[in-house]
mmCIF file as gemmi writes it, N, C-alpha and C atoms, coordinates in Angstrom:
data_model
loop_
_atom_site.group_PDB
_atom_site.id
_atom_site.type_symbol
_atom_site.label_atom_id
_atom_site.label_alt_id
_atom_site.label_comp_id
_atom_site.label_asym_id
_atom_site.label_entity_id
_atom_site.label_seq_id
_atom_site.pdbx_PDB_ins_code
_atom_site.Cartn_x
_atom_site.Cartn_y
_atom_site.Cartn_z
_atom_site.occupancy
_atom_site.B_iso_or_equiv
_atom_site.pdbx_formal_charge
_atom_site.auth_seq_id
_atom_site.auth_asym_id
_atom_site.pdbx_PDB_model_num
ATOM 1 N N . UNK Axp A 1 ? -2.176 -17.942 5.092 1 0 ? 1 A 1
ATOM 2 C CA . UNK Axp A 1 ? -1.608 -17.7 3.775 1 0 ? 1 A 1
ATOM 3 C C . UNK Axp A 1 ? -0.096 -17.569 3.931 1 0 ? 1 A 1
ATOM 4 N N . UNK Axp A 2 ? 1.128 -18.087 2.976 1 0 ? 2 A 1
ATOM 5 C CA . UNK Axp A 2 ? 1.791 -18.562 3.646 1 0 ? 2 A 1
ATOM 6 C C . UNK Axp A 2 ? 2.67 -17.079 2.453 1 0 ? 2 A 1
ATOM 7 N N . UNK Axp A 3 ? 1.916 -17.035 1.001 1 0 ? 3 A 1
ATOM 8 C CA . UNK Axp A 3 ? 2.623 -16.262 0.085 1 0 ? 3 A 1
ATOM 9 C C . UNK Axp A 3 ? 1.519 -15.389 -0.71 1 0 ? 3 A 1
ATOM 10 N N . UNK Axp A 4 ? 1.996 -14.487 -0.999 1 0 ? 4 A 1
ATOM 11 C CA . UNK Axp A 4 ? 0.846 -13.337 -2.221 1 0 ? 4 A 1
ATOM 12 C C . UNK Axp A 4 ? 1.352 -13.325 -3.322 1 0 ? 4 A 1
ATOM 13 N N . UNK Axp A 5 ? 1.167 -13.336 -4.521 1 0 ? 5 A 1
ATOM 14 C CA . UNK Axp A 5 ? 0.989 -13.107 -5.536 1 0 ? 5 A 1
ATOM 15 C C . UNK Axp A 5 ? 0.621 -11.654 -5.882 1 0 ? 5 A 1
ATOM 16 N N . UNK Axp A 6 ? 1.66 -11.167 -6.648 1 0 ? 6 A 1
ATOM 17 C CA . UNK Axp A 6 ? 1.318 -9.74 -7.58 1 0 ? 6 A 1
ATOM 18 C C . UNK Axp A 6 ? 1.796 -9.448 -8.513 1 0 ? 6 A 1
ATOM 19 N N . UNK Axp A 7 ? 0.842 -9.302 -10.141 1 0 ? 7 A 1
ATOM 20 C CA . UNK Axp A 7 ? 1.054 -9.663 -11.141 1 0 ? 7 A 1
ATOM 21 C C . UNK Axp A 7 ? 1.59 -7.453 -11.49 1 0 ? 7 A 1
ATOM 22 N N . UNK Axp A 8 ? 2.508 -7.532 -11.905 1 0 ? 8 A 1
ATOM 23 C CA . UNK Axp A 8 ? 3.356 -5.963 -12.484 1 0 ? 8 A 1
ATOM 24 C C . UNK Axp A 8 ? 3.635 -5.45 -13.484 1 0 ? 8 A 1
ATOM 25 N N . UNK Axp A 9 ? 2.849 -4.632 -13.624 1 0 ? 9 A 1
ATOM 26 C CA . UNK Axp A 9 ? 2.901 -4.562 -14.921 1 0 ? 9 A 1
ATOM 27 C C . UNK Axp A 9 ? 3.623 -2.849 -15.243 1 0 ? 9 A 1
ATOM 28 N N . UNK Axp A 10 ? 3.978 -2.917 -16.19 1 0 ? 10 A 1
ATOM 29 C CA . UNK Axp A 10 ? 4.464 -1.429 -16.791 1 0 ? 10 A 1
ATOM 30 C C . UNK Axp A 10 ? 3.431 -0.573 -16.864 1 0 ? 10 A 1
ATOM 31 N N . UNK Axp A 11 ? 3.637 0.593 -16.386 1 0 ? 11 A 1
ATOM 32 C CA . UNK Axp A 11 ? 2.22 1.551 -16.142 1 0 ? 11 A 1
ATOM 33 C C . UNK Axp A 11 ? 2.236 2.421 -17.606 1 0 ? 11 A 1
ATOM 34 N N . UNK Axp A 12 ? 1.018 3.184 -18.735 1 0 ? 12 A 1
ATOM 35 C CA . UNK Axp A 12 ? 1.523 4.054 -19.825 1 0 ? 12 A 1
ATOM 36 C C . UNK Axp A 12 ? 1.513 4.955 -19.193 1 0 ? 12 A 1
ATOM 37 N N . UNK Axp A 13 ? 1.565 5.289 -18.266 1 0 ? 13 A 1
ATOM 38 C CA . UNK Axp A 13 ? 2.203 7.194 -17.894 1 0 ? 13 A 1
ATOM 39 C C . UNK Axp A 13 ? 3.551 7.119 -17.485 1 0 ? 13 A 1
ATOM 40 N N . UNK Axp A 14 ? 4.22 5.847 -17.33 1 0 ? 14 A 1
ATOM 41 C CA . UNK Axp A 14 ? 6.042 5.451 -16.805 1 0 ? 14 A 1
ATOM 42 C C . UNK Axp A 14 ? 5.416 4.599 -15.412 1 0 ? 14 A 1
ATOM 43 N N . UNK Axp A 15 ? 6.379 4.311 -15.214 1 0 ? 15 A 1
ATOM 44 C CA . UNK Axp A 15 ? 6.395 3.647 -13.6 1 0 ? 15 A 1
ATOM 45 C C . UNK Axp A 15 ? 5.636 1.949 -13.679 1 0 ? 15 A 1
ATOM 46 N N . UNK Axp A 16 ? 5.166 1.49 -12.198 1 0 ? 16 A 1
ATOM 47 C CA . UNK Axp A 16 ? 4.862 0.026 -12.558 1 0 ? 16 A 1
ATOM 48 C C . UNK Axp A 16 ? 3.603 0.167 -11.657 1 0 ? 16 A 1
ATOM 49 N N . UNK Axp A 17 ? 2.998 -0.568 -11.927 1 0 ? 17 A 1
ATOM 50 C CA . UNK Axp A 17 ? 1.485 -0.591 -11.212 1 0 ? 17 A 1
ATOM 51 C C . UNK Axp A 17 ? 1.818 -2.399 -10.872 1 0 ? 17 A 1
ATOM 52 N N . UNK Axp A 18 ? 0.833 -2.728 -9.696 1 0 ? 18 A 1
ATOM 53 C CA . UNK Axp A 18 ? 1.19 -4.115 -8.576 1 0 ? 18 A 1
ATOM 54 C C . UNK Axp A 18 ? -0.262 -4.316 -8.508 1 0 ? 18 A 1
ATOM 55 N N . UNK Axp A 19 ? -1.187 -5.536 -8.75 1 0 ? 19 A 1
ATOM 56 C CA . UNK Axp A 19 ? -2.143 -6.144 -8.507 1 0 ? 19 A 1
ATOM 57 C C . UNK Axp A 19 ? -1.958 -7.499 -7.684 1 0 ? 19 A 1
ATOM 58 N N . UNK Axp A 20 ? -2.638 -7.679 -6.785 1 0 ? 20 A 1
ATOM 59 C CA . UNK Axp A 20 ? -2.761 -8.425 -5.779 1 0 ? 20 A 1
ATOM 60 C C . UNK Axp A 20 ? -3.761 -9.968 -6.157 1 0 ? 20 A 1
ATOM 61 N N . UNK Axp A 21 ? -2.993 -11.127 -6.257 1 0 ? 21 A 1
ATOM 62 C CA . UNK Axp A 21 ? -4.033 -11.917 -6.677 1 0 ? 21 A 1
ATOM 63 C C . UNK Axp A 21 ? -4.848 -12.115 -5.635 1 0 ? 21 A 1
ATOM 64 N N . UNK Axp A 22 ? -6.144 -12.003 -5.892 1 0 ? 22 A 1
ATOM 65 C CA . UNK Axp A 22 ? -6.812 -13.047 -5.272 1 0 ? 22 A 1
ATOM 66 C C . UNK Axp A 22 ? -7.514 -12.489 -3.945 1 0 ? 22 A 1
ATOM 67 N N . UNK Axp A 23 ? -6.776 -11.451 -3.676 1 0 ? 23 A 1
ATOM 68 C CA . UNK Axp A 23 ? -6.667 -10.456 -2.408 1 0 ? 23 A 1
ATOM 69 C C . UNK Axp A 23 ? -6.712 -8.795 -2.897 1 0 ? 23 A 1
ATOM 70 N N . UNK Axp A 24 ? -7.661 -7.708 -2.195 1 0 ? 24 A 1
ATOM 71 C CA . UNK Axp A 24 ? -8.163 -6.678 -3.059 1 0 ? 24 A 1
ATOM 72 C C . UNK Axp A 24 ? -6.974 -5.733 -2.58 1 0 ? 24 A 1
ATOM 73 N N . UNK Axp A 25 ? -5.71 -5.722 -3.249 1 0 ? 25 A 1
ATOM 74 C CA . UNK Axp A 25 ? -4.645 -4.753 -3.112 1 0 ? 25 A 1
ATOM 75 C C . UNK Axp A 25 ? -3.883 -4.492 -4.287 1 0 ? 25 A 1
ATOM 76 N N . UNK Axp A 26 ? -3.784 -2.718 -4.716 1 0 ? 26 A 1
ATOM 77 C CA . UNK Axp A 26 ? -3.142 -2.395 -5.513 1 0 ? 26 A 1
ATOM 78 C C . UNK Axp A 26 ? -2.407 -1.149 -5.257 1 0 ? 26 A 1
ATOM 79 N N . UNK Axp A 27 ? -1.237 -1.502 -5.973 1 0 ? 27 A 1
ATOM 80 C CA . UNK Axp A 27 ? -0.426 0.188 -5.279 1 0 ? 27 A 1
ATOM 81 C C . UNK Axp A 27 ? 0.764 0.171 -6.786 1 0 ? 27 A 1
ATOM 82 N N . UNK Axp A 28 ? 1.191 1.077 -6.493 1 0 ? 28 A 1
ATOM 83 C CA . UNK Axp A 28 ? 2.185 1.969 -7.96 1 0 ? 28 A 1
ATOM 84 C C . UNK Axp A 28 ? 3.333 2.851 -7.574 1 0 ? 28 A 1
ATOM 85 N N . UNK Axp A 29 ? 4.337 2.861 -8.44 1 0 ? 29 A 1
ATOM 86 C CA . UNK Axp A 29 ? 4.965 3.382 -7.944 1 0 ? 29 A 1
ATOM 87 C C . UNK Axp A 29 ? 5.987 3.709 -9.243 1 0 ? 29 A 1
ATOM 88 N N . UNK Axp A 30 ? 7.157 4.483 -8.976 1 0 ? 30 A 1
ATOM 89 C CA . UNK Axp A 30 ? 7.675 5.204 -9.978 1 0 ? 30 A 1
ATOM 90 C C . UNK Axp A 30 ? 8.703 3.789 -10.712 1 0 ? 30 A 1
ATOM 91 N N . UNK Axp A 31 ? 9.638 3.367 -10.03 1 0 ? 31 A 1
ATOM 92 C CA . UNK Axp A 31 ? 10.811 2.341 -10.372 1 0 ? 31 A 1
ATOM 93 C C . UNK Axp A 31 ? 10.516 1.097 -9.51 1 0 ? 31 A 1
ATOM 94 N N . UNK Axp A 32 ? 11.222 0.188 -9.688 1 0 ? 32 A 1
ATOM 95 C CA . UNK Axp A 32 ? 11.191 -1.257 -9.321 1 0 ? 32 A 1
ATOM 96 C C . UNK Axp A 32 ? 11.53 -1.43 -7.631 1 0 ? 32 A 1
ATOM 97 N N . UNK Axp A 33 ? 12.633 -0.569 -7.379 1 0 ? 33 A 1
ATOM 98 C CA . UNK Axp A 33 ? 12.914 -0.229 -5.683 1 0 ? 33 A 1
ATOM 99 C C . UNK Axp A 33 ? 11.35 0.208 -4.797 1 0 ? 33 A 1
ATOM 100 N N . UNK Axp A 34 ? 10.955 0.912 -5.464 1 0 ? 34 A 1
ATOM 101 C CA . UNK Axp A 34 ? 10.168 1.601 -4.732 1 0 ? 34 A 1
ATOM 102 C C . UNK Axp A 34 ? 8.963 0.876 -5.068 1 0 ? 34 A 1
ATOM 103 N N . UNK Axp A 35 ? 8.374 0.458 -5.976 1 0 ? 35 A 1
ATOM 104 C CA . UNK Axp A 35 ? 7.756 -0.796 -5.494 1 0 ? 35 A 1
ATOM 105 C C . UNK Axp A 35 ? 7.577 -2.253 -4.899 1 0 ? 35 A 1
ATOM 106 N N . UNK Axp A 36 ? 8.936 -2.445 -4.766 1 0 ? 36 A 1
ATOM 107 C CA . UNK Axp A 36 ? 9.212 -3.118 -3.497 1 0 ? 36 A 1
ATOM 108 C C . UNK Axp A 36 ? 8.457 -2.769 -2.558 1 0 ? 36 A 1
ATOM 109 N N . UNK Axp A 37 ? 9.072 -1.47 -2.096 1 0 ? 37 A 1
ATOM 110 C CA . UNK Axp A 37 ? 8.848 -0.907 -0.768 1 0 ? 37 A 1
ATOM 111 C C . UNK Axp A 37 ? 7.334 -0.617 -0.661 1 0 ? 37 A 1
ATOM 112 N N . UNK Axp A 38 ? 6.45 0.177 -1.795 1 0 ? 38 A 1
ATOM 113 C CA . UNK Axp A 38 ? 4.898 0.431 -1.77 1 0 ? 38 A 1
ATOM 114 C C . UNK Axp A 38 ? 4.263 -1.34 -1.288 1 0 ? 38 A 1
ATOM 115 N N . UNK Axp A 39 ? 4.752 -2.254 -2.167 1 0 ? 39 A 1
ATOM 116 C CA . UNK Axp A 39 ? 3.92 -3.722 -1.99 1 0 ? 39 A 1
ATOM 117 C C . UNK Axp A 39 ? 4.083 -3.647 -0.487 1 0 ? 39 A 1
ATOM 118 N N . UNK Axp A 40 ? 5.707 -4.213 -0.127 1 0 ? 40 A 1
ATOM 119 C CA . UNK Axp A 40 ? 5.5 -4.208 1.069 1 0 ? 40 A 1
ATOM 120 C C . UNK Axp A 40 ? 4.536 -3.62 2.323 1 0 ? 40 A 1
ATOM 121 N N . UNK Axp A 41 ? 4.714 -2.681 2.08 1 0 ? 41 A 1
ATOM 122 C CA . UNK Axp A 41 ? 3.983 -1.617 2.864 1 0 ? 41 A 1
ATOM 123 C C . UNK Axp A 41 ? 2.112 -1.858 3.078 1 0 ? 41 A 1
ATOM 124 N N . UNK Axp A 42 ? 2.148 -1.982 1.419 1 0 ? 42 A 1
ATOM 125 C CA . UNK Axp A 42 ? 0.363 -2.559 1.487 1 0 ? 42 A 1
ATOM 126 C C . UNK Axp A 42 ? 0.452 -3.628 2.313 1 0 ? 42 A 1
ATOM 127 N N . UNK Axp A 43 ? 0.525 -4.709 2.002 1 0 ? 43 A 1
ATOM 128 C CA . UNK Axp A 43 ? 1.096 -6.33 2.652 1 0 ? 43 A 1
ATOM 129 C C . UNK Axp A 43 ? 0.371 -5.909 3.934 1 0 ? 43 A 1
ATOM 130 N N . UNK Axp A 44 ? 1.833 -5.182 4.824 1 0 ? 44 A 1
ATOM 131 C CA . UNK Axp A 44 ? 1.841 -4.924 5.766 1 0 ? 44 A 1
ATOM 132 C C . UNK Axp A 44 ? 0.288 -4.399 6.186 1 0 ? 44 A 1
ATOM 133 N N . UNK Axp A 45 ? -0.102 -3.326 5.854 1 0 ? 45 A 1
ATOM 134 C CA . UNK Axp A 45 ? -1.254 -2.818 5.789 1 0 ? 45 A 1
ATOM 135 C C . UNK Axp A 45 ? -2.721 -3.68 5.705 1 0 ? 45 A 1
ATOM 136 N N . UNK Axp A 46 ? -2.735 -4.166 4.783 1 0 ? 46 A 1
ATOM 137 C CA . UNK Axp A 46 ? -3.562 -5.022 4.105 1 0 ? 46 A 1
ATOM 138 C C . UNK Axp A 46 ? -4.138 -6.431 5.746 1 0 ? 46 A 1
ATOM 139 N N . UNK Axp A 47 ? -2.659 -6.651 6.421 1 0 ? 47 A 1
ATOM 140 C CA . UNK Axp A 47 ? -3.023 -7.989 6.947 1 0 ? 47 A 1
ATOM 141 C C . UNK Axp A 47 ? -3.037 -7.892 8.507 1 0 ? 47 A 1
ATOM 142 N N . UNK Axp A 48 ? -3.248 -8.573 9.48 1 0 ? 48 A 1
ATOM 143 C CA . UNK Axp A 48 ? -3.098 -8.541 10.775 1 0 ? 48 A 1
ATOM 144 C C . UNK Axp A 48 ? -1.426 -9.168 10.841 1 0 ? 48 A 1
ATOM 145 N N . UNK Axp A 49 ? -1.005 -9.157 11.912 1 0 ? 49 A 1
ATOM 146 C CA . UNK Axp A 49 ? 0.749 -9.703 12.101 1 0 ? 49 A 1
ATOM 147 C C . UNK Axp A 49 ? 0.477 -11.53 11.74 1 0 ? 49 A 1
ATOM 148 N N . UNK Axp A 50 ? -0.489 -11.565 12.474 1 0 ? 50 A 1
ATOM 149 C CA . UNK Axp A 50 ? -0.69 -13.142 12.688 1 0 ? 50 A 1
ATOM 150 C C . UNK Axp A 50 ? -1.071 -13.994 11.37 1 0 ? 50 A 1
ATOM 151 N N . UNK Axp A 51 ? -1.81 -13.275 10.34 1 0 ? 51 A 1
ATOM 152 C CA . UNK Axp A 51 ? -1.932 -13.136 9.191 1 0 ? 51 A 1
ATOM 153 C C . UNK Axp A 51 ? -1.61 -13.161 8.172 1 0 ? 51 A 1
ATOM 154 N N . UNK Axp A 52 ? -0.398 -12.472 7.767 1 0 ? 52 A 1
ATOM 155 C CA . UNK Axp A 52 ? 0.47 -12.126 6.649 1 0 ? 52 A 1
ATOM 156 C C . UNK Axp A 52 ? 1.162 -13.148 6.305 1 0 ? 52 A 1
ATOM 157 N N . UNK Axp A 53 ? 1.494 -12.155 4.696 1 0 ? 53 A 1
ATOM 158 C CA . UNK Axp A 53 ? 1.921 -13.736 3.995 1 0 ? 53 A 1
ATOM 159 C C . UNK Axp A 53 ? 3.996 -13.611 4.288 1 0 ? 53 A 1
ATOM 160 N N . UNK Axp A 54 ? 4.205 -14.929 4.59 1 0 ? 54 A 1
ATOM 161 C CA . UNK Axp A 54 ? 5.587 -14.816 4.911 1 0 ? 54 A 1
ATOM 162 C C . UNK Axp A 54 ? 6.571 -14.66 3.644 1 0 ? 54 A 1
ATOM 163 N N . UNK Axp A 55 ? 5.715 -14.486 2.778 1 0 ? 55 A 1
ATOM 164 C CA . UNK Axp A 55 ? 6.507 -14.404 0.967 1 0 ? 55 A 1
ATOM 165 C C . UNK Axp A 55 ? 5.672 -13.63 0.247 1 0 ? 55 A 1
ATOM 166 N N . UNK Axp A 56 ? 6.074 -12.696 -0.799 1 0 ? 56 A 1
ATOM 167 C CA . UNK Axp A 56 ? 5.553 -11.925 -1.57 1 0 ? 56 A 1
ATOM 168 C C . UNK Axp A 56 ? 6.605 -11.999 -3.002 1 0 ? 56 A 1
ATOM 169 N N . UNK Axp A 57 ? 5.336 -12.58 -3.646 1 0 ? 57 A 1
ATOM 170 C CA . UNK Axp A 57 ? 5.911 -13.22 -5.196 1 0 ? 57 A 1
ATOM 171 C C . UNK Axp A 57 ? 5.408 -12.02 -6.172 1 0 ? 57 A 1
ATOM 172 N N . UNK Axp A 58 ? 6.443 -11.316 -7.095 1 0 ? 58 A 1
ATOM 173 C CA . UNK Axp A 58 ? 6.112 -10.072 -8.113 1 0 ? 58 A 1
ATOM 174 C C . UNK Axp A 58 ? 6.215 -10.662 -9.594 1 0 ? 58 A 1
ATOM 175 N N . UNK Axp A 59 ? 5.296 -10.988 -10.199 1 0 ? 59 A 1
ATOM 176 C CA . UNK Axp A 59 ? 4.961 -11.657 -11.111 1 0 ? 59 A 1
ATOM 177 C C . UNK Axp A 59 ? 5.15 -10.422 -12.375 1 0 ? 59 A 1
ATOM 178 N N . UNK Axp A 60 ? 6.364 -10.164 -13.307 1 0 ? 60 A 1
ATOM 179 C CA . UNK Axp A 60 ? 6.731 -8.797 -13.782 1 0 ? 60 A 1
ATOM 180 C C . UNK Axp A 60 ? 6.436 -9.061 -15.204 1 0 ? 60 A 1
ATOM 181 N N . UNK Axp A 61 ? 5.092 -8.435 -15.727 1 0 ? 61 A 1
ATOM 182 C CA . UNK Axp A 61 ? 4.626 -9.124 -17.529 1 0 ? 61 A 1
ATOM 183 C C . UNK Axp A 61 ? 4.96 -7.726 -18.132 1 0 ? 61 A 1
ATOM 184 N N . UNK Axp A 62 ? 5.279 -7.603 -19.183 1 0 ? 62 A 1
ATOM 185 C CA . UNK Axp A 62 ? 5.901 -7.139 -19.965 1 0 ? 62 A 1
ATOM 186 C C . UNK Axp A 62 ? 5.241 -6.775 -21.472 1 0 ? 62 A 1
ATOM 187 N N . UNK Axp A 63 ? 4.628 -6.11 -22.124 1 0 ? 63 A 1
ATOM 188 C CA . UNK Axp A 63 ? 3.892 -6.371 -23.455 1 0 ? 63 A 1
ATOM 189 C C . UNK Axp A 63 ? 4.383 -5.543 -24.688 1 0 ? 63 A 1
ATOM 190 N N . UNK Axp A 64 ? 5.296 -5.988 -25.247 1 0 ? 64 A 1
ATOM 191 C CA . UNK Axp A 64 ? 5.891 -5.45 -26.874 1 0 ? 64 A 1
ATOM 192 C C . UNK Axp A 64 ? 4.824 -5.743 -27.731 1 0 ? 64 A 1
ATOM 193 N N . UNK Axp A 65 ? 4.739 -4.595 -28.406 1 0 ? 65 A 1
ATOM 194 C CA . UNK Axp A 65 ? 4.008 -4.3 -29.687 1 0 ? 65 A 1
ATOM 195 C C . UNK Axp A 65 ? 5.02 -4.057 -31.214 1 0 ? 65 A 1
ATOM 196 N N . UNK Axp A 66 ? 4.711 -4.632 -32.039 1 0 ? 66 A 1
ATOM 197 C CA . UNK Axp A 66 ? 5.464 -4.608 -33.024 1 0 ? 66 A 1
ATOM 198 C C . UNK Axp A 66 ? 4.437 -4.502 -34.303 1 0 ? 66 A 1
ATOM 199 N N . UNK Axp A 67 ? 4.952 -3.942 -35.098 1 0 ? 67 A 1
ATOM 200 C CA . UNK Axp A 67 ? 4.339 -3.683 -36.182 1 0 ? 67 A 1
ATOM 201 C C . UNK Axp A 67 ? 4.498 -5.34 -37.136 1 0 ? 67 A 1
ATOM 202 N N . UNK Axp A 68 ? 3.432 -5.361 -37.962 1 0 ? 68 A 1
ATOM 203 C CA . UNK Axp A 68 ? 3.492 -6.671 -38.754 1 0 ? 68 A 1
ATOM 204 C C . UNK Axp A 68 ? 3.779 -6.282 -40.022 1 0 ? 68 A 1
């Protein structure tokens, strides 16, 4: 696997929550820095050295609600 995919979304208690496509990893964290660092960390976790993906793509969705 050469890249991961993780779709980010805005968490409702504050902060951002990270889903892992395709692959069973999720982690959260308060601000955008620091989920950097949590993904990474899973990644890391998640794979053997020989393994891992040499790219980690943060796919950041966003959902406004508006009154009609």
């Amino acid at each position: 696997m050469s890249e991961i995919h993780f779709v980010v979304e805005e968490a409702p208690e504050g902060g951002f929550i990270a889903r892992a496509m395709g692959v069973d990893i999720f982690t959260e964290a308060d601000d955008m820095e620091a989920l950097h660092a949590q993904v990474r960390d899973a990644v890391h976790c998640h794979f053997d050295p020989d393994d891992r993906p040499s790219l980690i793509r943060l796919h950041i969705t966003r959902e406004d609600v508006i009154a009609a």
